[in-house]
C-alpha positions, 0 to 999 in steps of 0.5 A: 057282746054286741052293742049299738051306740047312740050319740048325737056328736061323733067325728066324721072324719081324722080331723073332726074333734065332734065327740071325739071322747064318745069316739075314744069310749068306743075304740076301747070298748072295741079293743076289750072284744065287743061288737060295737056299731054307731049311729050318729048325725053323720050317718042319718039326716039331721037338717042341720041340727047337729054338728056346726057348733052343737045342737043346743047353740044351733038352735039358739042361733036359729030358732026356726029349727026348732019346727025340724026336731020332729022330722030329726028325731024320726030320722034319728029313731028310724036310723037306730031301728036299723042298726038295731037288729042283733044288738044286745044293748043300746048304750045311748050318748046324751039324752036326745039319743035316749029317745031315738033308743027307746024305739028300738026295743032294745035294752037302754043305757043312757049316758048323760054329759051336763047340757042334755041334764039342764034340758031335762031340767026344763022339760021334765016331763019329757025326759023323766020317762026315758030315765026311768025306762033306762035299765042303766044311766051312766054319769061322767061325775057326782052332780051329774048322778044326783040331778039324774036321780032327782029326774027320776033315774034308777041305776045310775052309776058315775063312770069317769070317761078315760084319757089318754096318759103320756108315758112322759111330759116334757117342761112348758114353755118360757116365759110361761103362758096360759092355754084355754082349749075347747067351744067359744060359746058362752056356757065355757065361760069364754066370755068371762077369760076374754076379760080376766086374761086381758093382758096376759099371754094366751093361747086358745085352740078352739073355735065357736059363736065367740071367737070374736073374743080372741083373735089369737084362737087357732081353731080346732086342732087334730087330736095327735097335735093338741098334746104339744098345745098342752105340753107348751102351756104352763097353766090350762084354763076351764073358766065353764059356766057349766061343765058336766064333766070337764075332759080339757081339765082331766088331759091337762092334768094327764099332761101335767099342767096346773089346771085353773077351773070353776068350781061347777059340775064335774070339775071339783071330781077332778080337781082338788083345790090347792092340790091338783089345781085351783078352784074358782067361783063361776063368772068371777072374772076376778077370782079367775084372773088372781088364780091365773096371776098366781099361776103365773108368777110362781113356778113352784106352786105350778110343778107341784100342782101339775105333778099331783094332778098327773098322779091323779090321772093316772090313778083315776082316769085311765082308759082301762078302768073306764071301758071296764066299768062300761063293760060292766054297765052295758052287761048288767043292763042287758041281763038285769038282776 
């Protein structure tokens, strides 16, 4: 089976973290024996719409941009034609790729990830007729598959994406401290943790429009380093303000780590209040800091958390279920019925 995807983020090189899950998805669709091909910003011109720190805080940043979203999606539709030649199905990363799909004729899956279901929320009425013309819609969690159905979606289906599972973990560090990894913008809650862990001891990998905030942040890391920053930490944040799926929440879990997280989006599918981690209110920077307190002063709550949460892992978002259940999705939409 040969299959094109389409995603507005992918790593250009060893060292790009830029939708490097759509790059994982990828090498194990790969490793089950399908022809995959991608198109993405890094092979079209995309005038500087994409990448930097995402397409979304890119356009806020400079609204001028804007007036080039035509001229973006030309190219985009342009580069998917091309590639498009001998494909059976086009499996569509987020919902601006949707578009550029559409123009290859070719049967469509579109995978939803969360900021391009809150753009179809407010433009509606260009977005419903992709869904509806999409032979398959793939969503990371349950919230997201109910807003896909209600923008007028038929076949959805909700596929965890996989993570990687060490075969051990080792003891964090002490005295313990807690990690934060991902963007510094303000749909990640950042804002809302730079004031709940005032005074207690974080690390933050990560970088964006807010590190400002945290003076100690490292940046972005190379994937084959971030395990030891999750192996390190005691207790791993998610503060998002929302968060359609939540892959930091899953890795940690995976690395055995309590998880402290919003309750938004897809992170409830993950984690279970007070039994794989500890689930809080959205911007409450109290209800964060008292969680993360907790945390901290009792050791004993966090390895009985971590463990529970490295069972669910392991039982739930293993790789091997995910490319199978992506298999199947991108075979159905190719002969439906």
């Amino acid at each position: 089976m040969r299959v094109l995807v389409l995603t507005t983020s992918y790593p250009r090189d060893a060292g790009d973290v830029a939708g490097r899950f759509v790059q994982d998805a990828v090498e194990h669709l790969r490793a089950e024996g399908v022809e995959v091909a991608v198109v993405s910003p890094a092979s079209f011109r995309h005038f500087g719409i994409a990448y930097g720190d995402g397409i979304a805080n890119n356009l806020r940043a400079a609204p001028w941009r804007l007036l080039l979203l035509p001229l973006f999606f030309l190219s985009f539709a342009r580069a998917a034609r091309r590639a498009a030649g001998g494909a059976d199905v086009v499996h569509a990363h987020w919902l601006p790729s949707a578009v550029a799909g559409l123009a290859t004729r070719r049967p469509l899956v579109v995978q939803l990830w969360g900021t391009d279901v809150e753009l179809a929320k407010r433009l509606p009425w260009l977005f419903r007729p992709v869904l509806r013309r999409a032979r398959v819609v793939v969503c990371a969690s349950r919230a997201l598959a109910a807003d896909a159905r209600a923008l007028g979606a038929g076949d959805v289906r909700v596929i965890a994406s996989g993570v990687d599972i060490p075969a051990a973990v080792g003891e964090p560090d002490e005295p313990p401290h807690v990690l934060y990894v991902g963007r510094l913008s303000e749909e990640k809650g950042v804002r809302e943790l730079a004031e709940a862990a005032a005074g207690l001891p974080l690390a933050v990998v990560g970088d964006g429009p807010l590190r400002h905030l945290f003076p100690q942040a490292v940046g972005f890391v190379p994937r084959d380093e971030l395990g030891a920053y999750y192996e390190r930490a005691a207790v791993v944040v998610v503060p998002s303000r929302r968060e359609g799926y939540g892959v930091v929440a899953r890795e940690a879990m995976a690395h055995g780590r309590a998880v402290v997280a919003t309750r938004v989006g897809g992170l409830p599918d993950a984690i279970e209040d007070g039994v794989t981690g500890l689930l809080v209110p959205p911007c409450e920077v109290g209800a964060l800091r008292a969680a993360l307190e907790r945390l901290l002063g009792d050791a004993e709550l966090r390895a009985r958390l971590g463990s529970a949460a490295r069972e669910r892992a392991r039982a739930a978002f293993s790789w091997d279920a995910a490319a199978a259940a992506t298999l199947a999705a991108d075979r159905d939409a190719h002969t439906p019925g």
